[in-house]
PDBQT receptor file of N, H, CA, C and O in Angstrom, charges set to zero:
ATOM      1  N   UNK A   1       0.815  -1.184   0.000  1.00  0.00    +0.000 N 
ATOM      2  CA  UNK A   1       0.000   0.000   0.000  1.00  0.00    +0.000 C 
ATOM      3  C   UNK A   1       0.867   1.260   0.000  1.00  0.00    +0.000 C 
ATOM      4  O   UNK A   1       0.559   2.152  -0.790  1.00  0.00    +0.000 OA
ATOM      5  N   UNK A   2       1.953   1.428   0.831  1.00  0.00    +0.000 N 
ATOM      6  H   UNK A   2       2.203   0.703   1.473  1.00  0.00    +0.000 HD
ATOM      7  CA  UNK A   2       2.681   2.714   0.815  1.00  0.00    +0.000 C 
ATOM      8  C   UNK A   2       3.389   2.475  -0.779  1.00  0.00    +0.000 C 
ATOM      9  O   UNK A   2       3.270   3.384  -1.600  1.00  0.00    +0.000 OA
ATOM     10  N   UNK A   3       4.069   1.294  -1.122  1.00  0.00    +0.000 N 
ATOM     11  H   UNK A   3       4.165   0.556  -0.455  1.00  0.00    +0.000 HD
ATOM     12  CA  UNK A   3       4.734   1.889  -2.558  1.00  0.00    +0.000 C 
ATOM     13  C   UNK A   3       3.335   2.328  -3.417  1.00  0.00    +0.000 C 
ATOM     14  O   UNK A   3       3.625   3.305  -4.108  1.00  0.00    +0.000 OA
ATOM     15  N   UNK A   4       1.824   1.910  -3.618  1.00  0.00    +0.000 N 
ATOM     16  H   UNK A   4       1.589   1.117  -3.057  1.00  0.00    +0.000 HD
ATOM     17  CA  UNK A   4       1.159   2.151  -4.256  1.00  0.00    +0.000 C 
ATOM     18  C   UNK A   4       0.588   3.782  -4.162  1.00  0.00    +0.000 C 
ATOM     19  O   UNK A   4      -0.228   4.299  -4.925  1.00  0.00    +0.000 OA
ATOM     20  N   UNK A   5       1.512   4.644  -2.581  1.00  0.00    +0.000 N 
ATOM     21  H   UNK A   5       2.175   4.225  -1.961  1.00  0.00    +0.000 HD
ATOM     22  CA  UNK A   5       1.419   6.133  -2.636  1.00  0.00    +0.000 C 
ATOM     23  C   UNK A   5       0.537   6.390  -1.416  1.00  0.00    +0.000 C 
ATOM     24  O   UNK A   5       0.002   7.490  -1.279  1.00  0.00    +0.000 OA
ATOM     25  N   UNK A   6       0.337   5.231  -0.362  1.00  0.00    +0.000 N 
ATOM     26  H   UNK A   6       0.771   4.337  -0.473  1.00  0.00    +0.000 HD
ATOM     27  CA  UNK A   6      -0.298   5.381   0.862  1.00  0.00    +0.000 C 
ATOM     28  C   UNK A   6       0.873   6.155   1.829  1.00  0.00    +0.000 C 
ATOM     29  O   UNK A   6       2.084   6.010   1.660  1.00  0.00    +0.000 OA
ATOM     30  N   UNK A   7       0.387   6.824   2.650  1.00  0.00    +0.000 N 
ATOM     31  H   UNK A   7      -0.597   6.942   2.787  1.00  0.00    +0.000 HD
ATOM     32  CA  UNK A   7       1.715   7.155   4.051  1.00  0.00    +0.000 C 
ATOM     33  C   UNK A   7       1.297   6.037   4.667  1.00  0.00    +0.000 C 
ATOM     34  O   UNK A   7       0.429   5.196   4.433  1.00  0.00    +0.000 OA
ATOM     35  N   UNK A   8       2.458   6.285   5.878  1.00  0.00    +0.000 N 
ATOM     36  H   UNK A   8       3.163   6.968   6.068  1.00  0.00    +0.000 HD
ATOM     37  CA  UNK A   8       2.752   4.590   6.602  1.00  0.00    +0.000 C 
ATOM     38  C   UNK A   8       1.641   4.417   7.522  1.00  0.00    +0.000 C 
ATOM     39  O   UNK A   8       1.117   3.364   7.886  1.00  0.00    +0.000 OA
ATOM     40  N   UNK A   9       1.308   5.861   7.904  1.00  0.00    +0.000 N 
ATOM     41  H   UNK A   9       1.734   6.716   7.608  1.00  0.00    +0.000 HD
ATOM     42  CA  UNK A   9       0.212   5.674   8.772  1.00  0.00    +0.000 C 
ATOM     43  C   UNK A   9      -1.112   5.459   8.400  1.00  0.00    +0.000 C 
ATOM     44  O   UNK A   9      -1.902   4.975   9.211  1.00  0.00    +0.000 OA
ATOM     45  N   UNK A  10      -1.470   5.778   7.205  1.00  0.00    +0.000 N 
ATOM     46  H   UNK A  10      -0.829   6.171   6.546  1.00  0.00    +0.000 HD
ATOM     47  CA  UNK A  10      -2.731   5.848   6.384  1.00  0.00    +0.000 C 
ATOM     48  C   UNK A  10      -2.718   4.045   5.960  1.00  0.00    +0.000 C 
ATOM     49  O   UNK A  10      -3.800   3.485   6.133  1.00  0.00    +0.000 OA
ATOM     50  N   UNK A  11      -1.924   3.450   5.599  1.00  0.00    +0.000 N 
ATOM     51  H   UNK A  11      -1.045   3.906   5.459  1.00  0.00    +0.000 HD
ATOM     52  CA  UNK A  11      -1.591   1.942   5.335  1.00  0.00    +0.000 C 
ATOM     53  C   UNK A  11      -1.654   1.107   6.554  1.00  0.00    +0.000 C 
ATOM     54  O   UNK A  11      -2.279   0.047   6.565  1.00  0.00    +0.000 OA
ATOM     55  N   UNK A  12      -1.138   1.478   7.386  1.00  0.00    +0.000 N 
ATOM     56  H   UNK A  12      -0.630   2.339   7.378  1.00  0.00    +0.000 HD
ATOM     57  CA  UNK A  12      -1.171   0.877   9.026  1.00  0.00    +0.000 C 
ATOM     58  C   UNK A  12      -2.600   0.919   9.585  1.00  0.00    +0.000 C 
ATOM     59  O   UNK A  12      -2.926  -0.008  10.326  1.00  0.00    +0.000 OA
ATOM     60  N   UNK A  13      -3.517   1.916   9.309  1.00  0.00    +0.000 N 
ATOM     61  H   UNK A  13      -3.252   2.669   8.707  1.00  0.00    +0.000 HD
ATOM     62  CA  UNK A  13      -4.810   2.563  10.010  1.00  0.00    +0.000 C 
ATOM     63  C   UNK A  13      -5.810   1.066   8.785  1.00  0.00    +0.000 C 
ATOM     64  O   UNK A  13      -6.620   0.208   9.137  1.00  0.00    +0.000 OA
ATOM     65  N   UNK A  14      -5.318   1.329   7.597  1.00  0.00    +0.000 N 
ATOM     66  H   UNK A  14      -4.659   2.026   7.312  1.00  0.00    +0.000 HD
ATOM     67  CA  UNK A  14      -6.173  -0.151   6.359  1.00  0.00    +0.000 C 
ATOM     68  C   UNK A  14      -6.238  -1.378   6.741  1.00  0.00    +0.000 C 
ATOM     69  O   UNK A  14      -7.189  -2.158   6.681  1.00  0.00    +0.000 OA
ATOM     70  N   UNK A  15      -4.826  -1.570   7.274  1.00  0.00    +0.000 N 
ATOM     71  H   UNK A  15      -4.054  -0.936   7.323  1.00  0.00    +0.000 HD
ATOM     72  CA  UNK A  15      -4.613  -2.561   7.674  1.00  0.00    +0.000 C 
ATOM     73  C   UNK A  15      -5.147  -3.064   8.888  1.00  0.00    +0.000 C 
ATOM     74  O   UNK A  15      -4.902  -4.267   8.967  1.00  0.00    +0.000 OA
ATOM     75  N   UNK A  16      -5.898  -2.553  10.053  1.00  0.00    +0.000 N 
ATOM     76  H   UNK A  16      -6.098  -1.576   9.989  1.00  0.00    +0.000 HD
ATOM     77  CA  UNK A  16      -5.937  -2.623  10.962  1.00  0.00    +0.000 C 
ATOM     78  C   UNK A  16      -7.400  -2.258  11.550  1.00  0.00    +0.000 C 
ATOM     79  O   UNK A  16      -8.337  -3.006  11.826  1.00  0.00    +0.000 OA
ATOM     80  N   UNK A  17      -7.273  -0.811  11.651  1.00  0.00    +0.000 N 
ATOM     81  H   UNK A  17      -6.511  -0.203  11.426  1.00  0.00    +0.000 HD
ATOM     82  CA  UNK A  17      -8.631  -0.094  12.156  1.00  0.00    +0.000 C 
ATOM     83  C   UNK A  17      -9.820  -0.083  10.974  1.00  0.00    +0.000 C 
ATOM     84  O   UNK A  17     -10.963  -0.390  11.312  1.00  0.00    +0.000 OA
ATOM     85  N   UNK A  18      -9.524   0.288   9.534  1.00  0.00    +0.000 N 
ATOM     86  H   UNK A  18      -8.595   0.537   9.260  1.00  0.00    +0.000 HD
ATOM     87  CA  UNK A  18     -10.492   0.265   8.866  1.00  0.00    +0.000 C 
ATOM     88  C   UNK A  18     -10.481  -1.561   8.068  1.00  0.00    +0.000 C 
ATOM     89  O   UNK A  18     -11.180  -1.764   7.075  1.00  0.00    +0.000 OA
ATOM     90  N   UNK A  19      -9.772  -2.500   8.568  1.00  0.00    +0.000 N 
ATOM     91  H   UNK A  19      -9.204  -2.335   9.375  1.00  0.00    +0.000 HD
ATOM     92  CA  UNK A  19     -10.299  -3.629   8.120  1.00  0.00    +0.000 C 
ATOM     93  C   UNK A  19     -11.191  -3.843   9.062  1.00  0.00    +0.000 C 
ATOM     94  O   UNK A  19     -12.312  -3.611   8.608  1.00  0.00    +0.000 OA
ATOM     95  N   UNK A  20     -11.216  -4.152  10.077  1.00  0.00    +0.000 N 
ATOM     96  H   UNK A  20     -10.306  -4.341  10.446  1.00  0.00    +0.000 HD
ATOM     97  CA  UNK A  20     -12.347  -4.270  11.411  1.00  0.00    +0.000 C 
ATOM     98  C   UNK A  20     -13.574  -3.313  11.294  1.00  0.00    +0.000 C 
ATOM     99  O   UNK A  20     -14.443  -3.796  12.020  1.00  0.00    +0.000 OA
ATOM    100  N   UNK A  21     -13.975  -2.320  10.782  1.00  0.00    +0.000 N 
ATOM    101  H   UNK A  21     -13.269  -1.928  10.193  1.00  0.00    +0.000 HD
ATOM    102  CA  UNK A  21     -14.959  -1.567  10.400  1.00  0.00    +0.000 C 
ATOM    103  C   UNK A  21     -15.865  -2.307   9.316  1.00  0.00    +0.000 C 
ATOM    104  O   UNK A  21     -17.054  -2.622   9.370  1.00  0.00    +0.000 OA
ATOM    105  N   UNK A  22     -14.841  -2.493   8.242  1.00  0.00    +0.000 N 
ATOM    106  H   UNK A  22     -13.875  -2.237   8.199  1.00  0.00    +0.000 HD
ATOM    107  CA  UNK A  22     -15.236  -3.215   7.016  1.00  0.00    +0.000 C 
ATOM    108  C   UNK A  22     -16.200  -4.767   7.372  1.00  0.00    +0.000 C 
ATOM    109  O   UNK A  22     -17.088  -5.281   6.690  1.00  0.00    +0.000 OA
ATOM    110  N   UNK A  23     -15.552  -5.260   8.825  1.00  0.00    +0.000 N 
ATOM    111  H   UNK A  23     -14.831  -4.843   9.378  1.00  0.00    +0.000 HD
ATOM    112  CA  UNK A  23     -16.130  -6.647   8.887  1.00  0.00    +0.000 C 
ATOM    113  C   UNK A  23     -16.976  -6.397   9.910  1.00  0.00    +0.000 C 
ATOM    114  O   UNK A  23     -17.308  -7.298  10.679  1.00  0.00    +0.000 OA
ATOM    115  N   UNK A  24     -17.501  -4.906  10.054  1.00  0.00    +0.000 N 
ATOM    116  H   UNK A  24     -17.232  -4.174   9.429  1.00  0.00    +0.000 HD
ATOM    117  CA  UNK A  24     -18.766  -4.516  11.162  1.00  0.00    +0.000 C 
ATOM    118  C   UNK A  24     -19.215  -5.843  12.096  1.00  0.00    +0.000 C 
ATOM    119  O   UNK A  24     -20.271  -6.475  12.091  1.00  0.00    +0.000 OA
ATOM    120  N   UNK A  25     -17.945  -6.022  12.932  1.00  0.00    +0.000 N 
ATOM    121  H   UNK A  25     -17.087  -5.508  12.936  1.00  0.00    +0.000 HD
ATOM    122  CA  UNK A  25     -17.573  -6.615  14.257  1.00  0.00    +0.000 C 
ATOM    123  C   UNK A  25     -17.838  -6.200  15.289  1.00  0.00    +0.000 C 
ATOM    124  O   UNK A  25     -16.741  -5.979  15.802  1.00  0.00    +0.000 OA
ATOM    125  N   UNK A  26     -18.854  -5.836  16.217  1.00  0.00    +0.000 N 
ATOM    126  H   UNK A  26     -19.745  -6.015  15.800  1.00  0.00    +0.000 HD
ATOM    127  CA  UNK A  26     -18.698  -5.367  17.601  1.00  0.00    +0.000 C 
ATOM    128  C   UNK A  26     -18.170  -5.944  18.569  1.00  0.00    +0.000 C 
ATOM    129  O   UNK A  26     -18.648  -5.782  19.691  1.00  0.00    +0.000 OA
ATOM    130  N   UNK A  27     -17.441  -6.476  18.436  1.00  0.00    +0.000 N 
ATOM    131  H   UNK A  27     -17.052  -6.607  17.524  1.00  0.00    +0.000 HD
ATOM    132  CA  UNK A  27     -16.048  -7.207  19.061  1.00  0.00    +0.000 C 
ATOM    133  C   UNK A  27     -14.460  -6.518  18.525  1.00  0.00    +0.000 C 
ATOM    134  O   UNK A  27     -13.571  -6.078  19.254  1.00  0.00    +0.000 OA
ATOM    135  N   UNK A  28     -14.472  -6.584  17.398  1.00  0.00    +0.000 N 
ATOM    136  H   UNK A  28     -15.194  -6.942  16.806  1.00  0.00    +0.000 HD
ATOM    137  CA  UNK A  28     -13.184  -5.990  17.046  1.00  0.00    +0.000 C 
ATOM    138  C   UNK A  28     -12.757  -5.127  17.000  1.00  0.00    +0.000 C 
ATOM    139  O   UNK A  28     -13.680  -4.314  17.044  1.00  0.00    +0.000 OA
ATOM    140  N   UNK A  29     -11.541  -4.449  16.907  1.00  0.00    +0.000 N 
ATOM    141  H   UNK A  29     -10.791  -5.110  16.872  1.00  0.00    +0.000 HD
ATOM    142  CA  UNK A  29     -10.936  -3.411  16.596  1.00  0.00    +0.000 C 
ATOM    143  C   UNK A  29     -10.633  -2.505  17.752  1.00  0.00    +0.000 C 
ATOM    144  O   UNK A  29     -10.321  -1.371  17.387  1.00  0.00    +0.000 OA
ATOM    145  N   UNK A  30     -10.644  -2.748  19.368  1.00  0.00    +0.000 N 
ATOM    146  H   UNK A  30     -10.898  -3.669  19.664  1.00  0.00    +0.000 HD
ATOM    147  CA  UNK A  30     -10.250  -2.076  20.256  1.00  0.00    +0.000 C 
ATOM    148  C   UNK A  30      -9.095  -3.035  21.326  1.00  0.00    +0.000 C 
ATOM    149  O   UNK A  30      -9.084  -4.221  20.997  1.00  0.00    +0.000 OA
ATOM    150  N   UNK A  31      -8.487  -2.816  22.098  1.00  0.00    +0.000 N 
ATOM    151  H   UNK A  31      -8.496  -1.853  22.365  1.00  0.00    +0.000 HD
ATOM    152  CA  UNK A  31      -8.071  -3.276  23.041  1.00  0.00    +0.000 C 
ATOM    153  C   UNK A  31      -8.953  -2.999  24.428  1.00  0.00    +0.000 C 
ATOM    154  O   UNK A  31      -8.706  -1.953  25.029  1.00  0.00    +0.000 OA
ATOM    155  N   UNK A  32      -9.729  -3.681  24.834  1.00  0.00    +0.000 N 
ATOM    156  H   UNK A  32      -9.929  -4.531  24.346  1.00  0.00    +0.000 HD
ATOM    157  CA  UNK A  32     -10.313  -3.357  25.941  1.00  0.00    +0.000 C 
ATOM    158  C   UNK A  32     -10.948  -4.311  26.387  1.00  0.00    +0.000 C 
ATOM    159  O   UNK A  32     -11.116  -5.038  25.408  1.00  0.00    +0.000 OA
ATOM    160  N   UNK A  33     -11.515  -4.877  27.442  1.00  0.00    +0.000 N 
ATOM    161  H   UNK A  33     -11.379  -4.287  28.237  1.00  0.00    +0.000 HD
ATOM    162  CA  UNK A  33     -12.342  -5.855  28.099  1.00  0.00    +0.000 C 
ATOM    163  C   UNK A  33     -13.347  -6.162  27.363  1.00  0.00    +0.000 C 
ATOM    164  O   UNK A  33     -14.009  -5.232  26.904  1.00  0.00    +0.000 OA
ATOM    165  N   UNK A  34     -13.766  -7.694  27.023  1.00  0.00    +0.000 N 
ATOM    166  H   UNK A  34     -13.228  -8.450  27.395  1.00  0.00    +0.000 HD
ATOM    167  CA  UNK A  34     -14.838  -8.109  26.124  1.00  0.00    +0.000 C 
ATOM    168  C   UNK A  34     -14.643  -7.900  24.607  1.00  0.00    +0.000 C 
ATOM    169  O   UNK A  34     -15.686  -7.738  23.974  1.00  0.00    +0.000 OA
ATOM    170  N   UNK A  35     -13.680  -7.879  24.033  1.00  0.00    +0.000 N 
ATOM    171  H   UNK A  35     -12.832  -8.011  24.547  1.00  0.00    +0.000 HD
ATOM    172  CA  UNK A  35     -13.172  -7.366  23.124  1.00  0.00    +0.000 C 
ATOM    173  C   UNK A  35     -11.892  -8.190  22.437  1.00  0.00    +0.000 C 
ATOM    174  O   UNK A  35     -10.836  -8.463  23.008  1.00  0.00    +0.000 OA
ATOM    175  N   UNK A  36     -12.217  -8.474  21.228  1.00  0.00    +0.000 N 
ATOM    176  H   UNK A  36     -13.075  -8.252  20.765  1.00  0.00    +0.000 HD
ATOM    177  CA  UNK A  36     -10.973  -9.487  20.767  1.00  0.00    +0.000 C 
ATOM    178  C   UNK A  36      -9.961  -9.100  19.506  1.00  0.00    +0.000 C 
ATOM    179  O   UNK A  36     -10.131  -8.889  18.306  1.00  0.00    +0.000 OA
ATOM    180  N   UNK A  37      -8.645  -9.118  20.540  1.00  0.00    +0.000 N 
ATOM    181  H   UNK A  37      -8.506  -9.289  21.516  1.00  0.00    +0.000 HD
ATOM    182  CA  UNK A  37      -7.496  -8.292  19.371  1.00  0.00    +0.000 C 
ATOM    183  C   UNK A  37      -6.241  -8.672  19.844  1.00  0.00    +0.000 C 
ATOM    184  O   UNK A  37      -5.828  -8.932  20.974  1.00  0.00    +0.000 OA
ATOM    185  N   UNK A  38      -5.723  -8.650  18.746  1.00  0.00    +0.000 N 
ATOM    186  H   UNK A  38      -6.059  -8.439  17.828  1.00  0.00    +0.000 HD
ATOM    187  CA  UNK A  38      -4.127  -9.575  18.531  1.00  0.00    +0.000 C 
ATOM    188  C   UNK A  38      -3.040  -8.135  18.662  1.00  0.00    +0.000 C 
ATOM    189  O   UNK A  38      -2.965  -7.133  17.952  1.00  0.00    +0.000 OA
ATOM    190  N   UNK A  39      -2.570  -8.390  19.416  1.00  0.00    +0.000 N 
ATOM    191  H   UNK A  39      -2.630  -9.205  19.993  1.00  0.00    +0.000 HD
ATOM    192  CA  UNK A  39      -1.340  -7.291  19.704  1.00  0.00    +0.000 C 
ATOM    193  C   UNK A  39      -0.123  -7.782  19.452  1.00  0.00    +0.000 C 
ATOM    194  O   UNK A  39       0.298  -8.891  19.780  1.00  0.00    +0.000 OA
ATOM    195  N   UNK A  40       0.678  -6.574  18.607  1.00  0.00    +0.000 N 
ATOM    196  H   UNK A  40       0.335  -5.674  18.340  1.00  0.00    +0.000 HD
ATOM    197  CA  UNK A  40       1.939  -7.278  18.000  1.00  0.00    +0.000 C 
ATOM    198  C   UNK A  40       2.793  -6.219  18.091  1.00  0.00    +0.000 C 
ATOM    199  O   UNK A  40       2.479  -5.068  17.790  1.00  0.00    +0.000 OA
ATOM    200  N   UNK A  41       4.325  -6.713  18.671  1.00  0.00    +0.000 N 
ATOM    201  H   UNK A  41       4.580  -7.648  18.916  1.00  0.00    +0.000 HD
ATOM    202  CA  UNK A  41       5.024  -5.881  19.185  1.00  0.00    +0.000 C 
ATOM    203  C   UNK A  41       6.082  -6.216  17.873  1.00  0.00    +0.000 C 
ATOM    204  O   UNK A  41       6.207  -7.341  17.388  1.00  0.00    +0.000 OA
ATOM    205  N   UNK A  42       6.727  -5.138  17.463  1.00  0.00    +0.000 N 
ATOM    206  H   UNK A  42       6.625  -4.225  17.858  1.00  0.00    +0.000 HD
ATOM    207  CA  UNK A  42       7.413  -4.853  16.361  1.00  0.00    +0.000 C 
ATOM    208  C   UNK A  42       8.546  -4.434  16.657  1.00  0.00    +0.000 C 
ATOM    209  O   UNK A  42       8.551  -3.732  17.669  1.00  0.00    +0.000 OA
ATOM    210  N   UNK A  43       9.735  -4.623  16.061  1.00  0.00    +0.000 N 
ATOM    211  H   UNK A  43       9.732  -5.193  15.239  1.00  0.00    +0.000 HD
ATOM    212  CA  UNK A  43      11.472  -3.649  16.603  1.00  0.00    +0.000 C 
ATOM    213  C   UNK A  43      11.189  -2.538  15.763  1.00  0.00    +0.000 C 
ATOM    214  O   UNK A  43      11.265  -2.732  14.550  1.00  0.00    +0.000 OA
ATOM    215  N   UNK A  44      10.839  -1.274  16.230  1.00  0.00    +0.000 N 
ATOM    216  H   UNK A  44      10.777  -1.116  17.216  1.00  0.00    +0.000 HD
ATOM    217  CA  UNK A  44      11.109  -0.351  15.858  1.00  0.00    +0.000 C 
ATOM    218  C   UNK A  44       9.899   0.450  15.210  1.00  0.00    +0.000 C 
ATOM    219  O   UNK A  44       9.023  -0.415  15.211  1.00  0.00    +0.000 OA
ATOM    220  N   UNK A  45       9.454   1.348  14.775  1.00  0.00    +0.000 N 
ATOM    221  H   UNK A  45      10.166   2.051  14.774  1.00  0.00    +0.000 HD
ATOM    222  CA  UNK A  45       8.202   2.486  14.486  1.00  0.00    +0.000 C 
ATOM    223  C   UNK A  45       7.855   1.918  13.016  1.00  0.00    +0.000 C 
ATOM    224  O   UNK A  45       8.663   1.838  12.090  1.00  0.00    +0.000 OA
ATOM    225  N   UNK A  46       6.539   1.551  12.981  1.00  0.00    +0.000 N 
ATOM    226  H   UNK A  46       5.883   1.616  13.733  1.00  0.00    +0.000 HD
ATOM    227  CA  UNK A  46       6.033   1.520  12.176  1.00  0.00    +0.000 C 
ATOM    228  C   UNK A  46       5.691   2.774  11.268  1.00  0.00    +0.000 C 
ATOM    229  O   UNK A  46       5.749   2.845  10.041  1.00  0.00    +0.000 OA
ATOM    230  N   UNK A  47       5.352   3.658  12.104  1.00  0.00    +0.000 N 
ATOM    231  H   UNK A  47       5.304   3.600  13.101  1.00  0.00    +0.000 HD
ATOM    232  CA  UNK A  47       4.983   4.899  11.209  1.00  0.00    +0.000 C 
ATOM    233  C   UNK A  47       6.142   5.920  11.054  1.00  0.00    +0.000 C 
ATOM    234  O   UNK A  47       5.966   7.136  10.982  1.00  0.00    +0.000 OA
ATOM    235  N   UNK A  48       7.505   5.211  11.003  1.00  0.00    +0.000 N 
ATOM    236  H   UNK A  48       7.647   4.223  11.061  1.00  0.00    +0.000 HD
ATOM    237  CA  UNK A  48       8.706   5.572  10.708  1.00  0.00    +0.000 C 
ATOM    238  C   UNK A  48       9.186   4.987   9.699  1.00  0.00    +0.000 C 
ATOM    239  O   UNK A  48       9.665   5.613   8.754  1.00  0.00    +0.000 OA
ATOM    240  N   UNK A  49       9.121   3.628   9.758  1.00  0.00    +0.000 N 
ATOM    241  H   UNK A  49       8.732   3.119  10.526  1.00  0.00    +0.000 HD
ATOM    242  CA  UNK A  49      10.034   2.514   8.586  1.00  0.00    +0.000 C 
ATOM    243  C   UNK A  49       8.954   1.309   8.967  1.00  0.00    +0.000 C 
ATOM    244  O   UNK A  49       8.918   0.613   9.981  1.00  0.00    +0.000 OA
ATOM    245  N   UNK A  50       7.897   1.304   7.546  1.00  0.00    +0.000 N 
ATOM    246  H   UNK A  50       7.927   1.869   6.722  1.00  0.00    +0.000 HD
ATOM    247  CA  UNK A  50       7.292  -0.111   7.224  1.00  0.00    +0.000 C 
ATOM    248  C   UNK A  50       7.846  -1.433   7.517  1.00  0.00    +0.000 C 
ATOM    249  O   UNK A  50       7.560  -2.564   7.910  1.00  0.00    +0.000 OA
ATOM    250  N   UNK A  51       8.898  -0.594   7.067  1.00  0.00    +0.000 N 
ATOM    251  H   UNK A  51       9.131   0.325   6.748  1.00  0.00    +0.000 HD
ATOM    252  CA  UNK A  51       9.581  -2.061   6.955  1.00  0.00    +0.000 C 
ATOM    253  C   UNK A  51       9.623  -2.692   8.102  1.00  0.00    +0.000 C 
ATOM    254  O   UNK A  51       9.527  -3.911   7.959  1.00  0.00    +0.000 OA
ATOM    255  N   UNK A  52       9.781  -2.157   9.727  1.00  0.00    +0.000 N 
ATOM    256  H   UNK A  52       9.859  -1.166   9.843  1.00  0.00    +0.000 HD
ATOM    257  CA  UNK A  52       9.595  -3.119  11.207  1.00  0.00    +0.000 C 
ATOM    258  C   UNK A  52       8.631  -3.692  10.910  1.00  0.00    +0.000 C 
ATOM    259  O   UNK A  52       8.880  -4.854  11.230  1.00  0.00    +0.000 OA
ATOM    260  N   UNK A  53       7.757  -3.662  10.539  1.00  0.00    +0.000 N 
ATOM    261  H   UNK A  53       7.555  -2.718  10.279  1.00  0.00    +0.000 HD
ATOM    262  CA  UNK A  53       6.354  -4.793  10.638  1.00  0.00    +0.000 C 
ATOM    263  C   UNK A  53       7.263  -6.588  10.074  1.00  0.00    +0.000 C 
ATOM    264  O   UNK A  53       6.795  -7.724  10.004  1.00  0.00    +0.000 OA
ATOM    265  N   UNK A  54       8.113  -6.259   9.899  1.00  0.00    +0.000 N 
ATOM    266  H   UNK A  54       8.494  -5.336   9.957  1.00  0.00    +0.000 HD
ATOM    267  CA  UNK A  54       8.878  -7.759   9.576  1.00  0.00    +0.000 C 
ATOM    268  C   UNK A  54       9.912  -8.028  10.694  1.00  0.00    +0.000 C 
ATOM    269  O   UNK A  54      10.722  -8.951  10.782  1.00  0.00    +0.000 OA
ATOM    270  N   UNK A  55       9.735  -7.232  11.330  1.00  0.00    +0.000 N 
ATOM    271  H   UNK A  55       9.077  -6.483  11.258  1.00  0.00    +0.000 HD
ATOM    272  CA  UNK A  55      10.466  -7.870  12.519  1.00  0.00    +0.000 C 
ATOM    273  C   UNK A  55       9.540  -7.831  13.318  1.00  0.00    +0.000 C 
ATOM    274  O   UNK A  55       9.357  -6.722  13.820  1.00  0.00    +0.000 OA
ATOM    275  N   UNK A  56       8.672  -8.879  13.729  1.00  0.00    +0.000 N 
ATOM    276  H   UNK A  56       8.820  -9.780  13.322  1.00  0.00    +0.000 HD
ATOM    277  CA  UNK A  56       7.806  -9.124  14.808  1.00  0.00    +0.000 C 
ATOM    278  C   UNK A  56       8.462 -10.029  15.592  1.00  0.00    +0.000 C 
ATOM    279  O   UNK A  56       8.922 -11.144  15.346  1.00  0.00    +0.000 OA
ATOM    280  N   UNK A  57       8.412  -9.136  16.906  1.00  0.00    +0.000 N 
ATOM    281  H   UNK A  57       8.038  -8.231  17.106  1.00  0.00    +0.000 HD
ATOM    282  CA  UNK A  57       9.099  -9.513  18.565  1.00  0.00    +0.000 C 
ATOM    283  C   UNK A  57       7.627 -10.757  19.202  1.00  0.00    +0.000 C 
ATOM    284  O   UNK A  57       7.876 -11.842  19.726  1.00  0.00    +0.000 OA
ATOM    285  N   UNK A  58       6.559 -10.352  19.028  1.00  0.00    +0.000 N 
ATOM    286  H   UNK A  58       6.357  -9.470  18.603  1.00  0.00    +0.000 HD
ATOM    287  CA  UNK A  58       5.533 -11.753  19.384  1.00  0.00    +0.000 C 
ATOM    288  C   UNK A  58       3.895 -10.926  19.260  1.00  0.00    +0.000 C 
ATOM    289  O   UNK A  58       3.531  -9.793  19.577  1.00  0.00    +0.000 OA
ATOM    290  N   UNK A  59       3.380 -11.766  18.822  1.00  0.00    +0.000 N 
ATOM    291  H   UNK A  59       3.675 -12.686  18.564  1.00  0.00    +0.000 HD
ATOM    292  CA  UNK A  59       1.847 -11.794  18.747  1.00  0.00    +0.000 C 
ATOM    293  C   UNK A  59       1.202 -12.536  19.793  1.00  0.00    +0.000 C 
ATOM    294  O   UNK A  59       1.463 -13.701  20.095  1.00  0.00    +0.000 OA
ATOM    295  N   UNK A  60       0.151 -11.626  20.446  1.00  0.00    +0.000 N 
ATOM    296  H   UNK A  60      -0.061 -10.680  20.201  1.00  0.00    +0.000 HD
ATOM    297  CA  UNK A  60      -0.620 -12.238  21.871  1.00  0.00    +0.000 C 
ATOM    298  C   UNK A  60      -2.536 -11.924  21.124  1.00  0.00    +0.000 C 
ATOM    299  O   UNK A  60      -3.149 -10.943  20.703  1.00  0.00    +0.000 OA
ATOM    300  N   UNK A  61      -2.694 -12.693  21.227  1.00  0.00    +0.000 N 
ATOM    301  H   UNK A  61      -2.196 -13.490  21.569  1.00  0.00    +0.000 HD
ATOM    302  CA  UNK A  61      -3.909 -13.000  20.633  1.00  0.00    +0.000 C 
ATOM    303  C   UNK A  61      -5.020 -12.850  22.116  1.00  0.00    +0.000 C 
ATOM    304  O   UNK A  61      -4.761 -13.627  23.035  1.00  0.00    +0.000 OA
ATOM    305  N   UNK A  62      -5.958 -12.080  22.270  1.00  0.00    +0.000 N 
ATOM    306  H   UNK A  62      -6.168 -11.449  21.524  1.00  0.00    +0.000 HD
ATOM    307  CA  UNK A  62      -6.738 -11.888  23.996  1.00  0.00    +0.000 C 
ATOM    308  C   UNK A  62      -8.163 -11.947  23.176  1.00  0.00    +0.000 C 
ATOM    309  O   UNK A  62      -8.759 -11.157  22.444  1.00  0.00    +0.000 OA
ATOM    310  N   UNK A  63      -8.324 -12.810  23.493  1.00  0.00    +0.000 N 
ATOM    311  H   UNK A  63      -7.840 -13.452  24.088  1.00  0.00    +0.000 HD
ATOM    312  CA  UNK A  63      -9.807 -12.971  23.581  1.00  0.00    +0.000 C 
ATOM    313  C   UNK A  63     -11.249 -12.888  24.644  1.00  0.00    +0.000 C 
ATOM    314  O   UNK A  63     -12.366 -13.137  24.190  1.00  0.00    +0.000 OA
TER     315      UNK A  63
């Protein structure tokens, strides 16, 4: 999405916040109690260099 002319943050927000909209989930798309979302810790800023999203440190899945 960013080489296709997205910013990192506008690509990160697709990926994430407006896919969960798209699948009009009232479960998804928050971190909070009763609520189901996969948290993924990355080396380094995503909305700096895309490219950390390939270094994933671990995915915790809370259901």
């Amino acid at each position: 999405m960013v080489r296709l002319g997205m910013t990192l943050t506008e690509a990160l927000r697709a990926a994430t916040i407006v896919a969960t909209d798209i699948l009009d989930s009232k479960n998804l798309g928050a971190i909070r109690a009763g609520m189901v979302a996969d948290v993924v810790a990355v080396d380094g800023d995503p909305t700096d260099d895309i490219a950390a999203l390939r270094k994933v440190r671990f995915v915790r899945t809370c259901l």
